[in-house]
C-alpha positions as CSV (number, residue, x, y, z in Angstrom):
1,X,-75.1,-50.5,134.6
2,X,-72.2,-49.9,134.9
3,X,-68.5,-51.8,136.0
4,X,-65.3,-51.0,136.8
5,X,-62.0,-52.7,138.8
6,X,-63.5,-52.0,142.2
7,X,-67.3,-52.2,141.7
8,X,-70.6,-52.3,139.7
9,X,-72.7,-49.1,139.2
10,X,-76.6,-48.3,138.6
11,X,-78.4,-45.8,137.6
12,X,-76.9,-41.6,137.7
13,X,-73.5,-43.5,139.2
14,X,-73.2,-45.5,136.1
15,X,-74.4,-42.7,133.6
16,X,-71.9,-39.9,135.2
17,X,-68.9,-42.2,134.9
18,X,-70.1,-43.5,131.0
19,X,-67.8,-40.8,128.9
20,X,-64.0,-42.0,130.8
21,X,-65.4,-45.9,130.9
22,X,-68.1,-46.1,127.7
23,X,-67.1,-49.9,126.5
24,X,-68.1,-50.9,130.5
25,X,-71.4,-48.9,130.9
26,X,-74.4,-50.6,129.5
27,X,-77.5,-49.3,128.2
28,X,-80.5,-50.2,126.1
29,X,-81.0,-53.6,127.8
30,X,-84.6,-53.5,126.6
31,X,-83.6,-53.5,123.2
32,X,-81.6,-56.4,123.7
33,X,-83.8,-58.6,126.2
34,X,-86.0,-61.3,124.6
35,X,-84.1,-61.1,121.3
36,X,-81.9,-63.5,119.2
37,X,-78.3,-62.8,118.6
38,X,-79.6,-62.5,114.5
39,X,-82.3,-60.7,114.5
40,X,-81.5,-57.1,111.9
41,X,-82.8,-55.0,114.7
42,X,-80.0,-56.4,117.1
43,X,-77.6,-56.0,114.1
44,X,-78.1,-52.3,113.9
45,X,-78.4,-51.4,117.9
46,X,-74.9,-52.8,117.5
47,X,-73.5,-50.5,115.8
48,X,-74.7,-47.6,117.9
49,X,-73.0,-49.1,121.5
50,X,-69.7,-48.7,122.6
51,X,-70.2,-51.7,124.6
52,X,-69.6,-55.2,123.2
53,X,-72.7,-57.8,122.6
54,X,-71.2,-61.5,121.4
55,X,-73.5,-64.2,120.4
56,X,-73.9,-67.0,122.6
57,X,-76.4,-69.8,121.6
58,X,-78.1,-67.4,119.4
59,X,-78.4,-65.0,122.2
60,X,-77.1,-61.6,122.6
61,X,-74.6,-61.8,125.5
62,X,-73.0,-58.3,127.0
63,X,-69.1,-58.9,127.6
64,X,-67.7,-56.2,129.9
65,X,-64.2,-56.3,132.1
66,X,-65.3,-56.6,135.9
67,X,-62.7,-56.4,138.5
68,X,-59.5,-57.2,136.0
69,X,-61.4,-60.0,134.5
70,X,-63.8,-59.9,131.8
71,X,-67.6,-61.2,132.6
72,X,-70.9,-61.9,130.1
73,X,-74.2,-61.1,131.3
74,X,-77.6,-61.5,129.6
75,X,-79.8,-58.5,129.1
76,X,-82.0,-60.5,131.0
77,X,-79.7,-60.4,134.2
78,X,-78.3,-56.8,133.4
79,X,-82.0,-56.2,133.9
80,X,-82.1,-57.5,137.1
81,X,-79.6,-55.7,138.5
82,X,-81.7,-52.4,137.9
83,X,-84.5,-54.1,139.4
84,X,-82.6,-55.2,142.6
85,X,-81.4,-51.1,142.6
86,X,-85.2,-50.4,142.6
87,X,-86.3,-52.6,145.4
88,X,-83.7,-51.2,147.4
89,X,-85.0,-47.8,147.1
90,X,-88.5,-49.1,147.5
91,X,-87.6,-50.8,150.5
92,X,-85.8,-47.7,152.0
93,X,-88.6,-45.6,151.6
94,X,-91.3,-47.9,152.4
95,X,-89.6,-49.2,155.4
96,X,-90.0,-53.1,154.8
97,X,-89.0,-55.2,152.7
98,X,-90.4,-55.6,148.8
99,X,-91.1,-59.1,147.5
100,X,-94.0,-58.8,144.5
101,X,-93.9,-56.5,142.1
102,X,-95.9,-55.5,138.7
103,X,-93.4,-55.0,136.1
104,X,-94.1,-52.2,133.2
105,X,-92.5,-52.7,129.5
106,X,-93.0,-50.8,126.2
107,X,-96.7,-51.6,124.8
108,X,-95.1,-53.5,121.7
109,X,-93.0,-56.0,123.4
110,X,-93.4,-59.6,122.1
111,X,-94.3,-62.7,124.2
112,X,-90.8,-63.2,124.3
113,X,-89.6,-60.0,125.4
114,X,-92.0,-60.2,128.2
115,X,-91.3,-63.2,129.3
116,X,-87.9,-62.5,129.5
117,X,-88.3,-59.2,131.6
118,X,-90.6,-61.8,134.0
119,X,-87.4,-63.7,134.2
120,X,-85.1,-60.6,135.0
121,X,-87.7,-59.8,137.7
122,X,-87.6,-63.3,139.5
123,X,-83.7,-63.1,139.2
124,X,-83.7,-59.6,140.7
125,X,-85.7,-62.3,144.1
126,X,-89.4,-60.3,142.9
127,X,-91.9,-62.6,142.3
128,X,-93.6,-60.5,139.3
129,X,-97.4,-60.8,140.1
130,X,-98.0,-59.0,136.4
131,X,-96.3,-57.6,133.2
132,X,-98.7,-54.9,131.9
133,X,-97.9,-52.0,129.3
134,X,-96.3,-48.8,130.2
135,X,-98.9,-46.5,128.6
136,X,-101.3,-48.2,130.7
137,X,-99.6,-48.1,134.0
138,X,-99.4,-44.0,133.1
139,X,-103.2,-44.0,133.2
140,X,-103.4,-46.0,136.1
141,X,-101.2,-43.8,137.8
142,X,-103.5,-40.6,136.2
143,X,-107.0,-42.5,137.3
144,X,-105.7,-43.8,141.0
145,X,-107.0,-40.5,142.4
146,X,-109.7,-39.2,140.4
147,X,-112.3,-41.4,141.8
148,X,-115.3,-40.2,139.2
149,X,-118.4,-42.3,137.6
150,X,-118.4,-40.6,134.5
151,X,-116.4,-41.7,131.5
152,X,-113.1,-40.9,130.6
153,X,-111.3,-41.4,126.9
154,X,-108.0,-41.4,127.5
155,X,-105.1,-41.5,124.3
156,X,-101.6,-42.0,125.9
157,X,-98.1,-41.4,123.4
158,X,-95.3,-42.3,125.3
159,X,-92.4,-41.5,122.8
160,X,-89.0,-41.8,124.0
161,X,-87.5,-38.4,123.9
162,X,-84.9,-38.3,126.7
163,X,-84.7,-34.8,128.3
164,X,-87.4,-33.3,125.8
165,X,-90.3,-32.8,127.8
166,X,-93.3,-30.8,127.0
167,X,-96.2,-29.5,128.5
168,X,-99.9,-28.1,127.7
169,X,-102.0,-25.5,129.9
170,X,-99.2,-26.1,132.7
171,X,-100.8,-29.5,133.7
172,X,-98.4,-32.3,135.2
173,X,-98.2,-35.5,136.9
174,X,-95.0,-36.9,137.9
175,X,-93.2,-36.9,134.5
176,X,-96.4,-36.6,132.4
177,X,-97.5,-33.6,130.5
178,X,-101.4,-33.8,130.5
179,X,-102.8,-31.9,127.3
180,X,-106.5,-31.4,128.1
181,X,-108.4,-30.8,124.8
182,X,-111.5,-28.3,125.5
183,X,-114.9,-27.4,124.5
184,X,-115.7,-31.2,124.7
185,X,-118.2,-33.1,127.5
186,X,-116.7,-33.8,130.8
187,X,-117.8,-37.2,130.3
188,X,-115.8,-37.9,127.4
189,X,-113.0,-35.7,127.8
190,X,-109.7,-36.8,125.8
191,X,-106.5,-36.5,128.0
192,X,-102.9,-37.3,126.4
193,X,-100.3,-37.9,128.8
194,X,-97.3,-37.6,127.1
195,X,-94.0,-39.1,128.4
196,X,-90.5,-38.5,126.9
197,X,-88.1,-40.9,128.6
198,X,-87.0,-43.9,127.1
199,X,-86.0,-45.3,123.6
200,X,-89.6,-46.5,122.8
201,X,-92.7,-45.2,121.1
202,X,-96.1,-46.3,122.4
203,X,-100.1,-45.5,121.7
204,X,-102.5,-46.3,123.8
205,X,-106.8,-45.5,123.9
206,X,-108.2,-46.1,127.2
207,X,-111.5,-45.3,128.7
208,X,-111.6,-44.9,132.5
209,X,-114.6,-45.1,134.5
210,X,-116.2,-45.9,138.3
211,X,-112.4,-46.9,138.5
212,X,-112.4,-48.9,135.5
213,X,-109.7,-49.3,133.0
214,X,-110.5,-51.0,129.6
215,X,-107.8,-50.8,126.9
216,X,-109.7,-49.8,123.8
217,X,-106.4,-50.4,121.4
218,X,-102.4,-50.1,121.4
219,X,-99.8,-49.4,118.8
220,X,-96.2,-48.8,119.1
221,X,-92.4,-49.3,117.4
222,X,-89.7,-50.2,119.6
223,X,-87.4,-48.5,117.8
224,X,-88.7,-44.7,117.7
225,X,-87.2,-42.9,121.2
226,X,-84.8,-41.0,122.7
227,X,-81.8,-43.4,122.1
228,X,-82.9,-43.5,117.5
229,X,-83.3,-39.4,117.8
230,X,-79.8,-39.4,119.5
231,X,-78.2,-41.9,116.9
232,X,-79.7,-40.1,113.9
233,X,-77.5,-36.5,115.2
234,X,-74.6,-38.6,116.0
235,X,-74.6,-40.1,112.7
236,X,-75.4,-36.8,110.7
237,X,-72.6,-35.2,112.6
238,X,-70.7,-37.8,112.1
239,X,-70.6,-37.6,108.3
240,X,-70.1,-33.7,108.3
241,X,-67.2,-34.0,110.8
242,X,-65.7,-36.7,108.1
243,X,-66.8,-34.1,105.0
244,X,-65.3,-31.4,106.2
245,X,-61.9,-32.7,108.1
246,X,-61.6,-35.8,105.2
247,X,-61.0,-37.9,108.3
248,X,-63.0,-40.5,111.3
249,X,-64.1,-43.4,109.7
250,X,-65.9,-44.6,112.7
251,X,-67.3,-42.3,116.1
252,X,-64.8,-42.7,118.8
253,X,-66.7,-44.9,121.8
254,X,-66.4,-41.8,124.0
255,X,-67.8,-39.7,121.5
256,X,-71.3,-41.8,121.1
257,X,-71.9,-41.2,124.8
């Protein structure tokens, strides 16, 4: 999300203005919803975003300048704003209008976290039927038409990895690479979708089958993505920039975009 004097931006509108208005552009909302203002993981995200978070009431409040004034928002309604972006498009495409939805977060969010992401859903006017895992809605979306009996094990990663995407014997689905392990039974053939978008890391083992999905087990850090690989260069790069040129305390806000 994104503001600005005139108006509010979401989505590729927001991201292509980011580098000329970075402290205004807002990003890693997951990171932040569900959390307390104190908590050390909050603390270091901080120090990565050239946006400003201030506590209020122990909660992590976004300030940003909106039309010449400036506004706080809560992750959980900068949240909802993405949401409302979606059920526009979902609306626009399906031709009616969009009032449930099933709402998808990284495997290792907290009771918390999803019941903060429920609330970003109900402000976004959704009424959010279910909160299920993201690994699991990838198989889901794998299983919908394969319509078999037999019995599937399926072992999802979904590491955040931003634009790095790979893919195995030229298999896809959507933004999934599907890496099909052979000389194994059909009925217990391991498939790993893999998908790198995102600032999360998620495992999941499922077993499909008859249409069945059973979640076997999950594992995950919500700190091993796209958004820590990024930091990680920036701050390398950083401290050879300040070796070499004796000079930069601190990245420029521009710069960590």
């Amino acid at each position: 999300m994104a503001s600005s004097r005139q108006e509010r931006l979401i989505g590729d509108a927001a991201k292509n203005q980011a580098a000329m208005n970075p402290t205004n552009t807002v990003f890693d909302v997951k990171r932040l919803i569900g959390r307390r203002f104190d908590e050390p993981c909050v603390k270091k995200d901080m120090s990565h975003w050239p946006f400003k978070v201030v506590d209020k009431d122990d909660a992590p409040v976004i300030e940003v300048e909106y039309q010449g004034a400036t506004k706080q928002f809560t992750a959980q309604e900068i949240s909802s704003m993405v949401l409302v972006k979606m059920k526009e498009i979902a609306e626009a495409k399906l031709g009616k209008e969009v009032k449930k939805a099933v709402v998808t977060v990284p495997a290792y969010f907290n009771d918390s976290q999803r019941l903060a992401t429920k609330d970003a859903g109900a402000i976004a006017g959704l009424d959010v039927l279910r909160i299920i895992n993201e690994p699991t809605a990838a198989a889901i979306a794998y299983g919908l038409d394969r319509k078999s009996e037999a019995e599937k094990k399926v072992l999802i990663f979904d590491l955040g990895g931003r634009s790095l995407i790979k893919t195995y014997e030229n298999w896809q689905f959507g933004n999934y690479g599907l890496l099909v392990v052979n000389g194994l039974p059909d009925r217990r053939r391991p498939i790993a979708p893999f998908d790198c978008s995102g600032g999360t890391f998620d495992v999941s083992l499922l077993t499909i089958a008859g249409g069945v999905f059973s979640v076997k087990a999950t594992a995950g850090d919500t700190h091993l993505g796209g958004e820590d690989f990024d930091n990680t260069l920036v701050q390398h790069f950083t401290q050879e920039f300040k070796r070499k040129h004796k000079q930069g305390e601190n990245a420029h806000n521009r710069g960590r975009r």
